[in-house]
C-alpha positions in Angstrom: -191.4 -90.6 -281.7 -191.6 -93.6 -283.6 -192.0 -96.9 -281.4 -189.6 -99.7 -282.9 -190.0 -102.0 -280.1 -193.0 -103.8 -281.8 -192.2 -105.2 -285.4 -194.9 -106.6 -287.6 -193.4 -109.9 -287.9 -194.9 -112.1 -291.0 -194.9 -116.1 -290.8 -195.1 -118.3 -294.2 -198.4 -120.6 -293.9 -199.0 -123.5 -296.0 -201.0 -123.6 -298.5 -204.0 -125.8 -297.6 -205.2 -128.7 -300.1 -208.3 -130.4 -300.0 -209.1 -132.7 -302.7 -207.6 -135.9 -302.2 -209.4 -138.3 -300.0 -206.2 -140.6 -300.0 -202.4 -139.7 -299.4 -200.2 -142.3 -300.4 -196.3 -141.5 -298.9 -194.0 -143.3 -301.1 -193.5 -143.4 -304.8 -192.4 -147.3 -305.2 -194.5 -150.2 -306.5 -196.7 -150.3 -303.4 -197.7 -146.7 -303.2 -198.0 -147.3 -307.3 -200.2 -150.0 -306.7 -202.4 -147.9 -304.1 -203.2 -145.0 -306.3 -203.9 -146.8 -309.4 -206.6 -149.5 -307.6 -207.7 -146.2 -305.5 -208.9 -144.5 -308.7 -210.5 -147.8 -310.1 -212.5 -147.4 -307.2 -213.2 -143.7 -307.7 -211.3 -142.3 -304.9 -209.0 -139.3 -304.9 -205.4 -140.6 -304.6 -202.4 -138.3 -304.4 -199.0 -140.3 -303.9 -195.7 -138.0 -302.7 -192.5 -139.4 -303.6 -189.6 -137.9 -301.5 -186.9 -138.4 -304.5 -187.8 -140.1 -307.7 -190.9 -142.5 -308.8 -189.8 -146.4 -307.5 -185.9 -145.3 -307.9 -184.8 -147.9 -306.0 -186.0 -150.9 -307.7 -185.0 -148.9 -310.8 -181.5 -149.1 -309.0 -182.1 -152.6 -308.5 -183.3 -153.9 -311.7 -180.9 -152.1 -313.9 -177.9 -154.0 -311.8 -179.5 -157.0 -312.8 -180.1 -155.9 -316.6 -184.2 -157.0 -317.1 -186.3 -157.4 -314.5 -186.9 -160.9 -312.4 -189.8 -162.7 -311.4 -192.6 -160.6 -312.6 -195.0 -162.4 -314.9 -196.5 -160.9 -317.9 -192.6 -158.7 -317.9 -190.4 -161.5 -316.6 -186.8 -160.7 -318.4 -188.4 -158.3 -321.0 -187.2 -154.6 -319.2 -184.7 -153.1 -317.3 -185.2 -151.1 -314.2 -185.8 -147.9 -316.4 -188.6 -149.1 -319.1 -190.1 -149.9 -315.7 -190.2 -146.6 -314.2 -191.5 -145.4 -317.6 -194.4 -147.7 -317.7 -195.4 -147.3 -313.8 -195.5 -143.1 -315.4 -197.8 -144.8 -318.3 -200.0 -146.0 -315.8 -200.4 -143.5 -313.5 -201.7 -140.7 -316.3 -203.6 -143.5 -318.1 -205.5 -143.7 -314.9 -204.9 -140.1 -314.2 -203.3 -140.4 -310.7 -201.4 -137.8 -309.5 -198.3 -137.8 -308.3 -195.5 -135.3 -306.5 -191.6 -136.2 -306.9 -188.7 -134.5 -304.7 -191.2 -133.7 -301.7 -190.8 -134.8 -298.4 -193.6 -135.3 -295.5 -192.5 -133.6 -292.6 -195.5 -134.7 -291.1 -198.8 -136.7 -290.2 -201.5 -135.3 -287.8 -205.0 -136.6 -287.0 -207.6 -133.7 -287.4 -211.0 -134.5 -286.8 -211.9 -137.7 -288.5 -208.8 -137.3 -291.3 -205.1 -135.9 -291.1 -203.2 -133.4 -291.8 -200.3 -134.3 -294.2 -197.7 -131.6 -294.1 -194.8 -130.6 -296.7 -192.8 -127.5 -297.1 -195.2 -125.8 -298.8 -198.7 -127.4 -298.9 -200.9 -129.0 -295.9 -203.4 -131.7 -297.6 -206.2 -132.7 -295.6 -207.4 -136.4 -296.1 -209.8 -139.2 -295.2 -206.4 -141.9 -295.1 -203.1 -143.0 -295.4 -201.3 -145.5 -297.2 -197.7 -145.3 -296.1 -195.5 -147.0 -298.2 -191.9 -145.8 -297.2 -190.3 -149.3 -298.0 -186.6 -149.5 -296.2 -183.2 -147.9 -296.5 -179.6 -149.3 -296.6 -178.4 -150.3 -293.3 -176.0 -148.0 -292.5 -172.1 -148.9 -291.3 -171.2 -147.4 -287.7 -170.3 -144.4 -288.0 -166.9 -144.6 -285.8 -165.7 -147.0 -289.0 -167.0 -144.5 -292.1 -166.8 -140.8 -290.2 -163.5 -140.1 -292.4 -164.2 -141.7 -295.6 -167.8 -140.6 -296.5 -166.8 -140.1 -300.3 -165.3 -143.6 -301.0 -168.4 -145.3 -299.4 -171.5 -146.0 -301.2 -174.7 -148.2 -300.8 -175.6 -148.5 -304.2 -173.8 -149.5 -307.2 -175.5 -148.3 -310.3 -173.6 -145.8 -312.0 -171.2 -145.1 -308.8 -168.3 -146.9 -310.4 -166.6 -144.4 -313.3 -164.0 -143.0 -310.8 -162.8 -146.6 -309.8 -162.7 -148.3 -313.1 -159.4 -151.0 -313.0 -159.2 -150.5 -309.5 -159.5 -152.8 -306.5 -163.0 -151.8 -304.8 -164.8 -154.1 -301.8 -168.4 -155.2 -301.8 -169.1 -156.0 -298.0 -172.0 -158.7 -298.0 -172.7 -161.6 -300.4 -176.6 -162.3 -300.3 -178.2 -161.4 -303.7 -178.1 -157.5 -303.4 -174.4 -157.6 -302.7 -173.7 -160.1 -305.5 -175.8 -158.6 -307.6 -173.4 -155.5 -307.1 -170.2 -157.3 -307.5 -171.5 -159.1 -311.0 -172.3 -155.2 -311.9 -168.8 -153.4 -310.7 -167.1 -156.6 -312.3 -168.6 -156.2 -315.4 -167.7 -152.6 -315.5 -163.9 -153.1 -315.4 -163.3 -152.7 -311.6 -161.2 -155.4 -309.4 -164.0 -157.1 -306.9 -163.4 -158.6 -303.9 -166.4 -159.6 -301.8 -166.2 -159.7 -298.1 -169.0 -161.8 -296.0 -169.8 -161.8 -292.4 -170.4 -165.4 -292.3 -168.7 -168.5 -293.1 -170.1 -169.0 -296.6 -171.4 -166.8 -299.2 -174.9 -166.1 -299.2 -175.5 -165.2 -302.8 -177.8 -168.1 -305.1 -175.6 -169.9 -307.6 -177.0 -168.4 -310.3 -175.1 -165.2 -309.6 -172.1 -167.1 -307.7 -171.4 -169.3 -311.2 -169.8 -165.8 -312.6 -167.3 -165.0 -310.1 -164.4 -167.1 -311.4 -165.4 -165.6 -314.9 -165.3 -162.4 -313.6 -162.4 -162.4 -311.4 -164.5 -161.6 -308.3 -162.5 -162.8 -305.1 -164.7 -163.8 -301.6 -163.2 -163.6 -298.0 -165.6 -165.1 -295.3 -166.1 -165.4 -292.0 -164.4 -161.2 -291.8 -166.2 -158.6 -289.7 -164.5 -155.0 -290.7 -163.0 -153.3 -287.9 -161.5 -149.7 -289.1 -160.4 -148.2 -292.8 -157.8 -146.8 -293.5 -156.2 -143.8 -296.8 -154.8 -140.5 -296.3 -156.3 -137.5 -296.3 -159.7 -138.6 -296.2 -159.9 -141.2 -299.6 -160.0 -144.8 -298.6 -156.9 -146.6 -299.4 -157.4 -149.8 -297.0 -160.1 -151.4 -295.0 -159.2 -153.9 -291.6 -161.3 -157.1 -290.9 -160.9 -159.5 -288.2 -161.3 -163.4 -289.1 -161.0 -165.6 -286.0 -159.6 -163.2 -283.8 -156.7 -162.5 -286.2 -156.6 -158.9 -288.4 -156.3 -158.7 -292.0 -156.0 -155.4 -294.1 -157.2 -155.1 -298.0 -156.1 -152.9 -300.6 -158.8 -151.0 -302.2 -160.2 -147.2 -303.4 -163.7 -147.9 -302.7 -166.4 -150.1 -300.6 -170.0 -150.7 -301.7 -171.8 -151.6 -298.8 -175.0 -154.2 -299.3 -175.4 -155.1 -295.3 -179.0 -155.1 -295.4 -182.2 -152.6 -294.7 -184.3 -151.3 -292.0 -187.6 -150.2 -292.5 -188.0 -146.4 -293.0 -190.8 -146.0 -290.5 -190.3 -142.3 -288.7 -194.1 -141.3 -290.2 -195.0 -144.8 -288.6 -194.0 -144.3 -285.1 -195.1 -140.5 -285.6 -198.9 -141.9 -285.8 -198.3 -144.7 -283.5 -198.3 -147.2 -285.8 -197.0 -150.7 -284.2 -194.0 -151.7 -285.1 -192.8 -155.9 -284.8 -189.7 -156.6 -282.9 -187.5 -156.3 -286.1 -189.0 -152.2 -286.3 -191.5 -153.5 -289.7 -194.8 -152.1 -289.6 -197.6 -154.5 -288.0 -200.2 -155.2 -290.6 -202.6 -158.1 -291.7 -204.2 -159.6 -294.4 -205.9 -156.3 -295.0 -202.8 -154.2 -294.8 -204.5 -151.8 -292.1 -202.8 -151.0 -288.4 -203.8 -150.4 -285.6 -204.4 -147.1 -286.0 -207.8 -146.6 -287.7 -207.5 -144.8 -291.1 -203.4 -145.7 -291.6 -202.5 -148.6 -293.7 -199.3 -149.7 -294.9 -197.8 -151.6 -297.8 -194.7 -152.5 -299.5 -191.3 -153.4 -297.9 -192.2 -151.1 -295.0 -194.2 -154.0 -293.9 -191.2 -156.7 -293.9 -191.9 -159.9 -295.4 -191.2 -160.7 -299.3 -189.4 -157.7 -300.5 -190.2 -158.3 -304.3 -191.6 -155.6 -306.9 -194.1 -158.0 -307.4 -195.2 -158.9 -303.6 -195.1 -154.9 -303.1 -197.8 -154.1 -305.8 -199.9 -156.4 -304.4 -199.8 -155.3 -300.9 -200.4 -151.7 -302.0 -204.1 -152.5 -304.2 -205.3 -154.7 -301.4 -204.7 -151.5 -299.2 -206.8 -149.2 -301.9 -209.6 -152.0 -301.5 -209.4 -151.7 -298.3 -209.7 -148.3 -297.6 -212.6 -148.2 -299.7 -214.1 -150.8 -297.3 -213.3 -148.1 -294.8 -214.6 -144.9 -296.0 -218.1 -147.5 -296.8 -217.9 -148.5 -292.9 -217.1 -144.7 -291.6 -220.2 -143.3 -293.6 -222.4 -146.1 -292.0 -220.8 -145.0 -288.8 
């Protein structure tokens, strides 16, 4: 008689990769930056990009129209030709390059690490991570019935709302930024700010009166409000006394925190703020990791990204000199 009591059970195993001496995590300028000036030193760069190549300053540029403060490009393309000339570079140098891959994981192994995705484990020397930051999120006690009226970024997000009254919460540049963009596109703007005055530079606030874009300051939101699940209303509090708005949608620009699970993961130190702790030389504390971009706090700029990611390539090749001496 047949024994069914054991089964010959089959597990999927990763395909195992090695060929690239450096793993760069994240697709945006800085990880960019790191496999281009990795090749010019005639390393073996690989950079995995969980959604699209630098798609969020593509976001962010194409609110704006042309890009800002980048010499040598300064007001000449939009977040887009960007993108396409980052691609340009990359296969002029020949770096590769994944999109729509996540890293599930980082492991030491011997005197490299293991970097693991669904389908493929790459084994390599280093690691550059340049994760960069992700919206702040609102509580989720305020937003838990209203997910689809609620967005954190503005490109393209606007059709459905066009001559209706949506709400921008937070007036520094990302928020006015938004507000110029959502104005521009026929919707009725109101900005609400946290604190007494709005935080924006004039050289976005000068269009508001153009535009028709309304601010409230000094209002913390406290609950929102529609039927059946679409926002029709948000509640703020200003000195103690409650308020309620009107609106279809709310575009949240509250700020970022660094996307560092990967980070803590290898035991990366993290500042007081969560940002990764690096120096001059962008490396950590852990021997082997270094980190670059907005995942590292500081000057979150396209421009101050870039740079941080090639003085970690140039470093790591200071590194892999200093391990074979070792």
């Amino acid at each position: 008689m047949e024994d069914n009591s054991l089964r010959s059970v089959s597990y999927h195993r990763p395909k195992i990769v090695d060929k690239y001496n450096i793993i760069i995590v994240g697709g945006g300028p800085a990880g960019i930056a790191a496999g281009i000036y990795g090749k010019y030193d005639g390393n073996t760069p690989l950079i995995i990009e969980e959604k699209s190549l630098a798609w969020i300053p593509e976001n962010h540029v194409n609110l704006l129209n042309k890009l800002e403060g980048f010499p040598g490009l300064l007001n000449t393309v939009n977040g887009s030709e960007l993108v396409a000339r980052f691609r340009h570079s990359l296969r002029e140098m020949d770096v590769e390059y994944t999109e729509g891959v996540r890293v599930n994981s980082i492991k030491r192994r011997d005197a490299g690490f293991v970097v693991s995705t669904d389908s493929i484990d790459y084994l390599t020397r280093a690691i550059v991570l340049a994760t960069g930051t992700i919206p702040r999120q609102l509580p989720q006690d305020i937003t838990e019935k209203y997910t689809n009226d609620i967005y954190y970024f503005a490109l393209d997000n606007y059709k459905k709302y066009i001559g209706k009254n949506v709400v921008v919460l937070g007036s520094r540049n990302s928020g006015s930024t938004a507000a110029l963009y959502l104005a521009r596109h026929g919707l009725n703007v109101t900005i609400l700010e946290i604190k007494p005055v709005i935080q924006a530079k004039e050289k976005h606030t000068q269009y508001f009166e153009g535009l028709g874009i309304k601010t409230i300051t000094g209002a913390r939101i406290t609950r929102l409000g529609g039927r059946k699940g679409t926002l029709g209303n948000i509640s703020y509090i200003i000195d103690g006394r409650t308020f309620r708005i009107d609106c279809a949608a709310l575009f949240c620009y509250i700020g970022v925190v660094p996307n560092v699970g990967l980070a803590q993961s290898l035991k990366v130190e993290l500042d007081e703020n969560q940002y990764a702790v690096t120096n001059f030389y962008q490396t950590t504390n852990e021997k082997g990791v270094f980190v670059a971009g907005d995942i590292c706090g500081d000057l979150k700029h396209i421009i101050a990204a870039s740079g941080q990611g090639a003085k970690a390539a140039y470093n790591i090749n200071k590194f892999f000199s200093a391990s074979r001496v070792e």
